[in-house]
C-alpha positions in Angstrom: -82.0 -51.4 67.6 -84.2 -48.6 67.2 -82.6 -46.3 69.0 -79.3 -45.8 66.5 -81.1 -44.7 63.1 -83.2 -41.8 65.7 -79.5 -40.7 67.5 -78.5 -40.2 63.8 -81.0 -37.7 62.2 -80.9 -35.8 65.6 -77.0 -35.3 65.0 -78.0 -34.2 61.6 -80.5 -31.7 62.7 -77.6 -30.9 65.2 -75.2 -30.3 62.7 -77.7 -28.5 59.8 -78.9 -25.7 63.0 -75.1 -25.3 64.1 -74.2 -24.3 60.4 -76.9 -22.2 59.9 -76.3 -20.1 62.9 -72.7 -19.6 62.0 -74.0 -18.1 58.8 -76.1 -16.0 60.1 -73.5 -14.7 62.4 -71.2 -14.0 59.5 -73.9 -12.1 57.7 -74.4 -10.2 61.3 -70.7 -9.2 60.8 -71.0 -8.4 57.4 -73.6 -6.2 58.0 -72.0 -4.2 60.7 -68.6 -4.1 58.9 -70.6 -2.5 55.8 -72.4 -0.1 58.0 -68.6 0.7 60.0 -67.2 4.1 59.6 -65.2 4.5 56.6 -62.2 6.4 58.5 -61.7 3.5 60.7 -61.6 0.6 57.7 -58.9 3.0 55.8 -57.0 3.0 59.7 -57.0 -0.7 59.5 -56.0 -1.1 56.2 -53.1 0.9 56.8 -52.5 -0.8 59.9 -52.4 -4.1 58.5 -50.4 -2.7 55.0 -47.9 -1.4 56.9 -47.5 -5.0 58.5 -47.7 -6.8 55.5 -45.1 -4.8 53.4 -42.0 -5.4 55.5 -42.6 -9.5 55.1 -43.8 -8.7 51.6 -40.3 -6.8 50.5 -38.3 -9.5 52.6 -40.2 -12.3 50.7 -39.5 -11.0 47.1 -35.8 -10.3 47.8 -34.8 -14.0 46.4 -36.9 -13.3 43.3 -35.5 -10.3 42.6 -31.9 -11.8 43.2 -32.7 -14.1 40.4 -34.3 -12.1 37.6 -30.8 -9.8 38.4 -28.9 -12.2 37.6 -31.0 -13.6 34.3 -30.7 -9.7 33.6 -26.8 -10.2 33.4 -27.0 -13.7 31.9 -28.8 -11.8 29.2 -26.5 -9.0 29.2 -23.4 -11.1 29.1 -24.6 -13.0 26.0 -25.7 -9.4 24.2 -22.2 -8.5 25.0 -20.2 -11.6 23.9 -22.1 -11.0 20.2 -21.1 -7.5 20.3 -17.8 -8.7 21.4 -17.6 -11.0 17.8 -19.4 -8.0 15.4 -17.1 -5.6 16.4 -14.0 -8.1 16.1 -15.6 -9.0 12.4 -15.9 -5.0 11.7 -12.1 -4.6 13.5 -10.9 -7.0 10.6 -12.6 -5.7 7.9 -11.4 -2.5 8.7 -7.6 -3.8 8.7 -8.0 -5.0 5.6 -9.4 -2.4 4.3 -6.6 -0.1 5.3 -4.4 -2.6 3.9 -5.8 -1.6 0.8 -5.9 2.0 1.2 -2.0 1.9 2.1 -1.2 -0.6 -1.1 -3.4 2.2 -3.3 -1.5 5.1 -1.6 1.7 3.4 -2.5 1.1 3.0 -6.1 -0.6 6.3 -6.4 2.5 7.8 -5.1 4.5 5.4 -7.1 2.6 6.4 -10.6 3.2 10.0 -9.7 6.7 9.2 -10.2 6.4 8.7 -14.1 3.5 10.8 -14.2 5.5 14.2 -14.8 8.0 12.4 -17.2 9.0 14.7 -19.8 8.4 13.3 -23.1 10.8 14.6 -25.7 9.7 14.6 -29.6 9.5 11.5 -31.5 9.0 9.3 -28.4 6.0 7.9 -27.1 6.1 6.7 -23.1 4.8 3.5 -22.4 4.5 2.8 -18.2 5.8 -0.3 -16.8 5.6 -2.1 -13.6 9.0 -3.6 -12.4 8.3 -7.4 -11.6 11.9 -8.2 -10.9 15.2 -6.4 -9.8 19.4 -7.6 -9.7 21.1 -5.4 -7.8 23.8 -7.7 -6.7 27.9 -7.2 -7.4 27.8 -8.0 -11.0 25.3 -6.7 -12.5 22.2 -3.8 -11.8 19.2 -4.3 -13.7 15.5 -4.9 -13.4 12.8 -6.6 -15.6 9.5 -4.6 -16.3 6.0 -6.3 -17.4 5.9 -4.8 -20.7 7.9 -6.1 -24.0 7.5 -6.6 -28.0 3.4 -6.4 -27.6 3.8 -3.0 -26.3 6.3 -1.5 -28.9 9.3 -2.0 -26.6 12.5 -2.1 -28.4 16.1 -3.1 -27.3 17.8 0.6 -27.0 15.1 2.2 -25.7 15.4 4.7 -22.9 13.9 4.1 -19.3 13.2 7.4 -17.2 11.4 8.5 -14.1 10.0 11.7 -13.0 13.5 12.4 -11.7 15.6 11.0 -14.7 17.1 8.6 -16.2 17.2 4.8 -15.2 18.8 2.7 -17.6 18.3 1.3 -21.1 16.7 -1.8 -22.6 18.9 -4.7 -23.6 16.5 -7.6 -23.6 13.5 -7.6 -24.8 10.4 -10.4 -25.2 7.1 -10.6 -25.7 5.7 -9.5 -22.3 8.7 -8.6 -20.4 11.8 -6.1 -21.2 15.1 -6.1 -19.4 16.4 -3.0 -18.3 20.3 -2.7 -18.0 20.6 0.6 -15.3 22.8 3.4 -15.4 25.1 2.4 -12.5 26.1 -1.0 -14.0 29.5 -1.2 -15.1 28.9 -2.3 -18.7 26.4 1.0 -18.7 27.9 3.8 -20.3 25.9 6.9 -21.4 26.6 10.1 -23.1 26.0 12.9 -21.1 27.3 17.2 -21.1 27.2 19.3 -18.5 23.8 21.5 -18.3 25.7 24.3 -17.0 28.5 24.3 -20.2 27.8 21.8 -22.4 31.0 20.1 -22.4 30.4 16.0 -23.1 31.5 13.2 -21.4 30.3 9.7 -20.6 29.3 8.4 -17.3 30.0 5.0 -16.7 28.4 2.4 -14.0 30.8 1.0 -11.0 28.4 -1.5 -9.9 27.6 0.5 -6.6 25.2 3.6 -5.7 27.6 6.0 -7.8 28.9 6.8 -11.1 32.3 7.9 -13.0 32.5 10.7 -15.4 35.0 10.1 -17.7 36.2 11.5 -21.0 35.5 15.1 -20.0 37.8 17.4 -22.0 40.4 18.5 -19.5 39.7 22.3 -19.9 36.0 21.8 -18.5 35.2 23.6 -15.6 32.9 21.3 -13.6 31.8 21.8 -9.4 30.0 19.4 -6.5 26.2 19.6 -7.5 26.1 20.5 -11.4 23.4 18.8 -13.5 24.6 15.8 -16.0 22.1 15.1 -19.0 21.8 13.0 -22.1 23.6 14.9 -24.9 21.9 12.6 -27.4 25.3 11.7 -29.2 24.8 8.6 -31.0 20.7 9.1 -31.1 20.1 6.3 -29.0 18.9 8.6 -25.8 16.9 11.3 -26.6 18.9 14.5 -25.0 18.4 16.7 -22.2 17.2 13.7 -19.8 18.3 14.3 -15.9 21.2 11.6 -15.4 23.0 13.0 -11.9 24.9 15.7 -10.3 28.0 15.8 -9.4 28.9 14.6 -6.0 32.7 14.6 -5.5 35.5 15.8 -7.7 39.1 13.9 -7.0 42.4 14.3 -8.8 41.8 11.2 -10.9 38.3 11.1 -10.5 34.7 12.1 -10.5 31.5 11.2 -9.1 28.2 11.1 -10.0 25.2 10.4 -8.0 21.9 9.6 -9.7 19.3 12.2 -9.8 16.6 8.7 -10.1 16.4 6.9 -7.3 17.5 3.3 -8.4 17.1 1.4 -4.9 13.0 1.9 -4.9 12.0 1.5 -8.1 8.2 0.3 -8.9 7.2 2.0 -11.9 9.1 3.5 -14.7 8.7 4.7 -18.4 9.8 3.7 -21.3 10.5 6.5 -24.3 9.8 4.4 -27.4 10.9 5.8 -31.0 8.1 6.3 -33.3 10.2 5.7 -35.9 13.0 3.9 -36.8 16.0 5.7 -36.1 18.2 4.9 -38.2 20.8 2.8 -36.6 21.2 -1.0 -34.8 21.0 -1.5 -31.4 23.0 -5.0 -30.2 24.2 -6.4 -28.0 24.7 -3.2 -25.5 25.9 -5.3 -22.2 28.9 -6.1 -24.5 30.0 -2.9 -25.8 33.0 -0.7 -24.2 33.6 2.4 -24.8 37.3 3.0 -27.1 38.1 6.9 -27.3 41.2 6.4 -29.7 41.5 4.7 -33.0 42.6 1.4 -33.3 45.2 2.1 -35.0 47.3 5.2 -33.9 47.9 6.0 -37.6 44.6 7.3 -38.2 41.7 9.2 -36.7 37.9 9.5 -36.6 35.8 12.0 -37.8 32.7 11.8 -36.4 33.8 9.8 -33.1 31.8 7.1 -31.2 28.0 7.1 -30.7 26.0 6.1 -27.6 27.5 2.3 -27.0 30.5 3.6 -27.6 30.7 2.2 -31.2 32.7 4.1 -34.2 30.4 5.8 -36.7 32.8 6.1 -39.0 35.9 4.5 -40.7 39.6 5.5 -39.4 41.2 7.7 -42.0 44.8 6.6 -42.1 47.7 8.4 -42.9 48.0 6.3 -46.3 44.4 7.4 -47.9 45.2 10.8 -46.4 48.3 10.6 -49.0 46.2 9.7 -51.5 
């Protein structure tokens, strides 16, 4: 029984020397290492570096693999934003071309009444066209100005290039404009180039007809028609059309105003009253003779093709 607890502290004392001669071994090295020349530690270093980095480089290839591909996760996300801003600034720069074309149009459209000649006792008022009846029966358009702005049944419409039509409706915010190539339009013109009047009358179609042009005029394709002013309804002088064709029984005029693309036009309102009624315009037709065959006129038919004066028959000329 007494032998056990003495087997046990001599393994102890066993143990105790065996660890203290392993440290003083290691110390041994230590000092021998540190005393070692320098040359060969940096040979060994090398040596076992240049071991090392080969299995260092293959080890880090799957770490570098995935902070690639987090690089182009990133990188895709980046992009898709990019991808929407640009998409964002793509659309607001349509519209805002939109915009720029809509402005060009009416700035090109206002230059057309810009240059309007105004003639005396007229003031211009401008007016958008809202609406337009071009069909087989009638040619007219409604504007977005009426009473409010002066607007007057009568008055004359015009464009840069000439003349459009002639009020024959008129309300408090709107005016109806009854063109020059309807067939119930019939306007006093001359010939810029002689003088000699005639009226142009509407066929419902792109063209006019010159009638009542005394037959010892001399007229040719491409000479200017304008407003005589007979009747003092239109102002004179106003661009109507040119002549485009001249037949045996008839004559042609095209319209100096382009009718099919108009968007903003003027309106000559009279700053004062002129002195004579204006009604019912649609209905009028022009009568060159006297109704009654007896008599005559002497101061003919005004602008909507009304008699200004009473027939002198053959009786009070008797008398």
């Amino acid at each position: 029984m007494a032998r056990g607890p003495v087997n046990r502290k001599r393994s102890r004392k066993s143990n105790s020397f065996t660890t203290h001669a392993m440290l003083f071994v290691f110390c041994l090295l230590l000092m021998m290492v540190g005393k070692a020349d320098i040359a060969v530690m940096h040979s060994v270093r090398s040596i076992l570096t240049g071991l090392t980095v080969p299995v260092a480089d293959v080890a880090s290839v799957p770490f570098r693999a995935v902070h690639s591909m987090l690089d182009s996760m990133v990188s895709v996300a980046n992009l898709r934003q990019e991808n929407v801003r640009l998409k964002e600034d793509i659309e607001n720069l349509k519209q805002w071309r939109r915009r720029a074309e809509i402005l060009q149009s009416e700035n090109r459209q206002l230059r057309s009444v810009s240059g309007v000649i105004i003639p005396d006792a007229t003031t211009p008022v401008s007016a958008r066209v809202v609406a337009v009846n071009a069909d087989s029966f009638a040619h007219s358009v409604m504007v977005n100005v009426g009473e409010r702005s002066g607007i007057r049944e009568g008055n004359a419409v015009t464009t840069t290039d000439g003349l459009v039509g002639l009020v024959v409706d008129v309300g408090p915010k709107h005016a109806q404009i009854l063109l020059i190539t309807d067939i119930n339009a019939m306007v006093p013109v001359i010939l810029a180039s002689s003088s000699w009047p005639a009226i142009t009358v509407g066929m419902n179609s792109k063209r006019m007809d010159l009638r009542f042009l005394p037959t010892e005029a001399s007229v040719s394709v491409g000479d200017l028609i304008q407003t005589s002013g007979h009747g003092g309804v239109l102002p004179p002088g106003i661009p109507v059309g040119r002549i485009e064709k001249i037949q045996s029984n008839a004559i042609s005029v095209r319209p100096v105003a382009d009718l099919q693309r108009l968007s903003f036009v003027t309106i000559l309102t009279m700053d004062r009253d002129p002195g004579y009624s204006v009604d019912a315009i649609e209905e009028q037709r022009f009568q060159p003779l006297p109704v009654d065959d007896s008599g005559f006129s002497l101061e003919g038919l005004n602008a909507l093709g009304q008699r200004t004066s009473s027939d002198v028959t053959a009786e009070e000329g008797d008398q």
